[in-house]
C-alpha positions as CSV (number, residue, x, y, z in Angstrom):
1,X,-159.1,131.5,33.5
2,X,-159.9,127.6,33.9
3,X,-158.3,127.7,37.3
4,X,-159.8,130.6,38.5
5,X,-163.5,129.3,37.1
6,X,-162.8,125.5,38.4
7,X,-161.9,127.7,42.3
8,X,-165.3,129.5,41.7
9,X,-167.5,126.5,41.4
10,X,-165.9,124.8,43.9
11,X,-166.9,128.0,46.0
12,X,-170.4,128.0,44.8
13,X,-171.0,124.3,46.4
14,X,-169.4,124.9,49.7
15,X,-171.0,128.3,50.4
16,X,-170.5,131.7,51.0
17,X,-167.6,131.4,53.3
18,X,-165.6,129.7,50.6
19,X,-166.9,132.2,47.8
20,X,-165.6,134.8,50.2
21,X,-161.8,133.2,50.7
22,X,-161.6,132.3,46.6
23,X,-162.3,135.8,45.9
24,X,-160.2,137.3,47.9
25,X,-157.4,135.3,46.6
26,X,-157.6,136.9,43.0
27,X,-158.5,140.2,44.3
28,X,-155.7,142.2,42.3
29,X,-155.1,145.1,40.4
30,X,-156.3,145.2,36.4
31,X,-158.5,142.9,34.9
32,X,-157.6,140.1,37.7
33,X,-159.3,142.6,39.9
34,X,-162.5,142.6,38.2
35,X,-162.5,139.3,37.3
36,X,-162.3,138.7,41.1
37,X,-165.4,140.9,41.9
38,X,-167.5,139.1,39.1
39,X,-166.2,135.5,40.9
40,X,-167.5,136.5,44.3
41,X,-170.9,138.3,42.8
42,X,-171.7,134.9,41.4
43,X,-170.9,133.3,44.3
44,X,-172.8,135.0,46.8
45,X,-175.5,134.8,44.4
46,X,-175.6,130.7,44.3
47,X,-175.5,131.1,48.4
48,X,-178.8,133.4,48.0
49,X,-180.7,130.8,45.9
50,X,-182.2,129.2,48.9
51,X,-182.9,132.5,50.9
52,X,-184.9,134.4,48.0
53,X,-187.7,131.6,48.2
54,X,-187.6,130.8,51.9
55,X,-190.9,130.9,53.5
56,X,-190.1,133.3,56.5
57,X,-190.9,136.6,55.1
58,X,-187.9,138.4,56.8
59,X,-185.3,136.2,55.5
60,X,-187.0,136.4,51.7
61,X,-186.6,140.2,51.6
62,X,-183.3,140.6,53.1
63,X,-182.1,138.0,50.5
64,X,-183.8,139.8,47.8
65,X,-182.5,143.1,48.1
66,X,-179.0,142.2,48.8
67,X,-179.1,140.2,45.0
68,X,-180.8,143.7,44.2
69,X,-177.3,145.0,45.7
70,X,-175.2,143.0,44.2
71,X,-177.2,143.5,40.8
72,X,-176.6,147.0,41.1
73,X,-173.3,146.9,42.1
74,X,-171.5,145.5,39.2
75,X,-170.6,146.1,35.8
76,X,-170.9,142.5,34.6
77,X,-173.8,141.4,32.5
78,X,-173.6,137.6,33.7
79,X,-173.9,138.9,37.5
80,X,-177.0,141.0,36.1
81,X,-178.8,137.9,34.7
82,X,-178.2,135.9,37.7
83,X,-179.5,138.1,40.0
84,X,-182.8,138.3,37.2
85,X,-182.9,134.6,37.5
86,X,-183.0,135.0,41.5
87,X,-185.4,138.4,41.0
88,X,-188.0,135.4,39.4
89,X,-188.8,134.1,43.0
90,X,-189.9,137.3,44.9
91,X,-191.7,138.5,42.2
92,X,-193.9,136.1,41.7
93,X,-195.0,135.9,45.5
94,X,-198.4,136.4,46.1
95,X,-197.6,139.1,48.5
96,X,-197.5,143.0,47.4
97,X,-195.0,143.8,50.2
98,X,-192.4,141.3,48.2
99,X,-193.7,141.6,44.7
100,X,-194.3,145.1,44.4
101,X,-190.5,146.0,45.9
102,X,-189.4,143.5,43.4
103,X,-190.6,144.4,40.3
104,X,-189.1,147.8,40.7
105,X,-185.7,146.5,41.2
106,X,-185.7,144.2,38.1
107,X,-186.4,147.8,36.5
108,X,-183.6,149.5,38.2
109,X,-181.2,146.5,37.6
110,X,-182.1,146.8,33.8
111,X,-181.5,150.2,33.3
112,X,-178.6,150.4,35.4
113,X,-176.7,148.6,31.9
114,X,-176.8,149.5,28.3
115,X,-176.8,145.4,27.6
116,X,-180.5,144.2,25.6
117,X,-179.4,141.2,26.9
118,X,-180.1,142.2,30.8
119,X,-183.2,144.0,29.5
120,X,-184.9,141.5,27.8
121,X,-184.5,139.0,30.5
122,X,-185.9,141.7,32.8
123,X,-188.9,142.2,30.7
124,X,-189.2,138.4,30.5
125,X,-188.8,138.4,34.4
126,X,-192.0,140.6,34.4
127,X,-194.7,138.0,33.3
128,X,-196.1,136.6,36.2
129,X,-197.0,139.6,37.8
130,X,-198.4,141.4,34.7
131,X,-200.7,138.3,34.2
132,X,-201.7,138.6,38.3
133,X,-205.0,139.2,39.0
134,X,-204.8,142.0,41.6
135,X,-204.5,146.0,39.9
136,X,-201.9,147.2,41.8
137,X,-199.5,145.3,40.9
138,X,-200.1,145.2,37.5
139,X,-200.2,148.5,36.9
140,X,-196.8,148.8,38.6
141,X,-195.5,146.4,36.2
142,X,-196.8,148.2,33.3
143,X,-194.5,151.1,34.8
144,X,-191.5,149.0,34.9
145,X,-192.4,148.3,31.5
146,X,-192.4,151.4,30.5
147,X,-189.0,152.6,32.7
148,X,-187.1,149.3,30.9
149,X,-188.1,150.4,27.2
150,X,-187.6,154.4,27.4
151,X,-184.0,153.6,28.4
152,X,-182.9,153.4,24.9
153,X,-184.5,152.7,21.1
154,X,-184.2,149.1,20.5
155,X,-186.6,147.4,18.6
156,X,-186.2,144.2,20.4
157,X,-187.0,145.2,23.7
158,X,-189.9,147.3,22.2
159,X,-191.5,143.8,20.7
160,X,-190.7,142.2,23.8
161,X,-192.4,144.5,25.9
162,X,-195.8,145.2,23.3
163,X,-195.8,140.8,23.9
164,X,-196.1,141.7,27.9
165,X,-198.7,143.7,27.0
166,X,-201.2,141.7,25.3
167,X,-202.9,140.5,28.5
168,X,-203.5,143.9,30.2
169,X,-204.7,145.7,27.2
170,X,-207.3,142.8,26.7
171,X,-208.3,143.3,30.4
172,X,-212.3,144.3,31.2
173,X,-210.6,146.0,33.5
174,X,-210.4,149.8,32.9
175,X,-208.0,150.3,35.7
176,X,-205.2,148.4,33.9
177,X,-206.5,148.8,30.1
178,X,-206.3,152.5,29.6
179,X,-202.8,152.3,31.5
180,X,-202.0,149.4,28.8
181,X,-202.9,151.5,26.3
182,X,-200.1,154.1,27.1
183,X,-197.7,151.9,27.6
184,X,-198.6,150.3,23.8
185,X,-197.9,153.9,22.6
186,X,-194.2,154.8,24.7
187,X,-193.1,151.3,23.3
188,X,-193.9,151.9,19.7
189,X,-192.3,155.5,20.2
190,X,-189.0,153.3,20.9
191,X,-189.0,151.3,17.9
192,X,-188.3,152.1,14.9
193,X,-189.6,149.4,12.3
194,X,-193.3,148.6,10.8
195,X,-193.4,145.1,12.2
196,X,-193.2,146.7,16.0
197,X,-196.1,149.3,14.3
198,X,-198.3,146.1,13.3
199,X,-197.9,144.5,16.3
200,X,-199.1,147.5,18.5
201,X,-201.9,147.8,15.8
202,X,-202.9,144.0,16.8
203,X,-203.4,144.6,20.4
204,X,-205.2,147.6,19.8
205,X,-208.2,146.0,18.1
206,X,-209.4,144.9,21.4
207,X,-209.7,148.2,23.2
208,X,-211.4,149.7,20.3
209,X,-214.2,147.4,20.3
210,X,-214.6,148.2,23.9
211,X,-218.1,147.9,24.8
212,X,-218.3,148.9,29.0
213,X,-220.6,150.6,29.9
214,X,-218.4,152.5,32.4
215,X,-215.2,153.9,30.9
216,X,-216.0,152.4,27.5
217,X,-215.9,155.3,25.3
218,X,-212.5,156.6,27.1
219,X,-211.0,153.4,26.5
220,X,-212.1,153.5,23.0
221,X,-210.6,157.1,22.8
222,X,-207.5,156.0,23.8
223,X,-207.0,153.8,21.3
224,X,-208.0,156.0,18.7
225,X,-205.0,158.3,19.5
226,X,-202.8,155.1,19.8
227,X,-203.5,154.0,16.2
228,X,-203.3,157.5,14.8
229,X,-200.3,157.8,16.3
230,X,-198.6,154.9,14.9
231,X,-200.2,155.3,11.4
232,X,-198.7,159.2,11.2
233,X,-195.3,157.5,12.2
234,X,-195.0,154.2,10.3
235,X,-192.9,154.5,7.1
236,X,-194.6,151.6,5.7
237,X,-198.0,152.3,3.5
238,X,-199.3,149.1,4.3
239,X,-199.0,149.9,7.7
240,X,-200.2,152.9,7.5
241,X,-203.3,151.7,5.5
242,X,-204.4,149.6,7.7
243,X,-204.2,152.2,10.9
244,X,-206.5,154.0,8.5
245,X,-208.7,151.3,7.7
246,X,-209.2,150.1,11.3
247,X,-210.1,153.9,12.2
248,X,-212.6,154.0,9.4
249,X,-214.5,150.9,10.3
250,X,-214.9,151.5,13.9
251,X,-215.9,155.4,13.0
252,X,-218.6,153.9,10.9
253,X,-219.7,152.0,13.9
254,X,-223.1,152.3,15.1
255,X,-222.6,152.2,18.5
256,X,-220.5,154.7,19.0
257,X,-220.7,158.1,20.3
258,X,-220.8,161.2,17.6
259,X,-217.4,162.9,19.3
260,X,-215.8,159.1,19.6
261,X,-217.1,158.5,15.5
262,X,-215.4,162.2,14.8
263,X,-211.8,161.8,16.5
264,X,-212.0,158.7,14.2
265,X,-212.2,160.4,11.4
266,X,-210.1,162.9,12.0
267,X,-207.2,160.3,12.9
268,X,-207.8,158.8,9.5
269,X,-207.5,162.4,8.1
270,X,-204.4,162.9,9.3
271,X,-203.2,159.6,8.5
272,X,-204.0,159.5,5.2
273,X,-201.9,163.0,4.4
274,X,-198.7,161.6,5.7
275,X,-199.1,159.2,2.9
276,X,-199.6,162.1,0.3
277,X,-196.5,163.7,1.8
278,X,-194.2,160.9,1.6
């Protein structure tokens, strides 16, 4: 193993063609075999480093998707996280015709594992363009997002995701806040504990204050059902009190509409029995 790791190294600083010859040489049958595959994935990954951020255009996306290749074409979590760490540089371009192509692959390269580890770095991967200022690529983030945690229940990636979250559900922006607002809700319906269920209640304070004039009371909708929603399926009573009390406070609320004030209400309603019939 030392050998064949010292050989791979030595590969990654003299360049693909050497990656290419090291492989080969312990390209066997078994565990060799793989442990070849994984030698020459990392290696052709260290020869891409330069090419995912060069400044022609051409030569950035070709590089890109053949990490997105690679990524895709192995088993091994380690050749999954490199390619991530590669995935960084395109996706954060300010161009949509390299960012937007990216962020769906970092999706597709997370759910093509059952490792959190990959996940989480993939989510983590997906900050700078959530936080960009243009709507289109946001919201496509928010549906990576959403593709990465409805691949399995995990609490972890869950949390990780509701933290990715926090700026667009904050937006003034309707375009990206009601979208947020979903996403809050598929994430908490992939976790499983009350600290995941208070967290979602925290960003959803925001949109429920809403106070546009344009969209304002859908937003505020929205909301209502997310926090009813969470409240109905948090074990913790706590937790479910304060879904409650946030719903009665804002249904109390001057400024809102009659219908908004009565869906309140009624959330708290129904809140409030799945206490009685724990």
């Amino acid at each position: 193993m030392f050998i064949l790791n010292r050989h791979v190294l030595t590969a990654m600083r003299l360049g693909q063609a050497a990656a290419l010859v090291v492989a080969t040489i312990f390209l066997a049958s078994g565990p060799v075999a793989a442990q070849g595959n994984v030698a020459w994935h990392l290696a052709e990954l260290a020869n891409l480093k330069d090419k995912v951020r060069d400044p022609d255009t051409r030569t950035r996306v070709h590089a890109f998707h053949r990490v997105w290749t690679i990524a895709l074409g192995s088993e091994d979590s380690e050749v999954k996280l490199r390619s991530l760490e590669l995935m960084s540089e395109p996706v954060g371009s300010a161009s949509d015709h390299v960012r937007m192509p990216a962020v769906y692959a970092i999706a597709e390269i997370a759910n093509s594992t059952s490792d959190p580890q990959v996940k989480l770095k993939a989510l983590a991967t997906l900050r700078e363009p959530m936080q960009a200022t243009q709507l289109p690529i946001r919201n496509a983030t928010i549906d990576a997002v959403n593709s990465i945690v409805r691949s399995e229940k995990n609490d972890d990636l869950a949390s990780a995701a509701l933290s990715l979250l926090g700026e667009p559900v904050r937006s003034a922006n309707n375009g990206v806040r009601i979208p947020a607002i979903n996403a809050i809700m598929r994430a908490v319906e992939h976790g499983s504990t009350d600290r995941t269920y208070s967290q979602a209640l925290d960003l959803l304070v925001a949109p429920l204050g809403s106070a546009a004039a344009i969209g304002g009371m859908e937003v505020r909708m929205m909301a209502v059902v997310a926090v009813e929603r969470i409240g109905v399926k948090a074990s913790d009573v706590p937790t479910k009190s304060r879904a409650m009390g946030l719903l009665q406070s804002y249904a109390d609320k001057g400024n809102w509409e009659p219908e908004a004030k009565r869906r309140a209400q009624e959330a708290s309603s129904r809140i409030q029995d799945s206490i009685k019939q724990r």
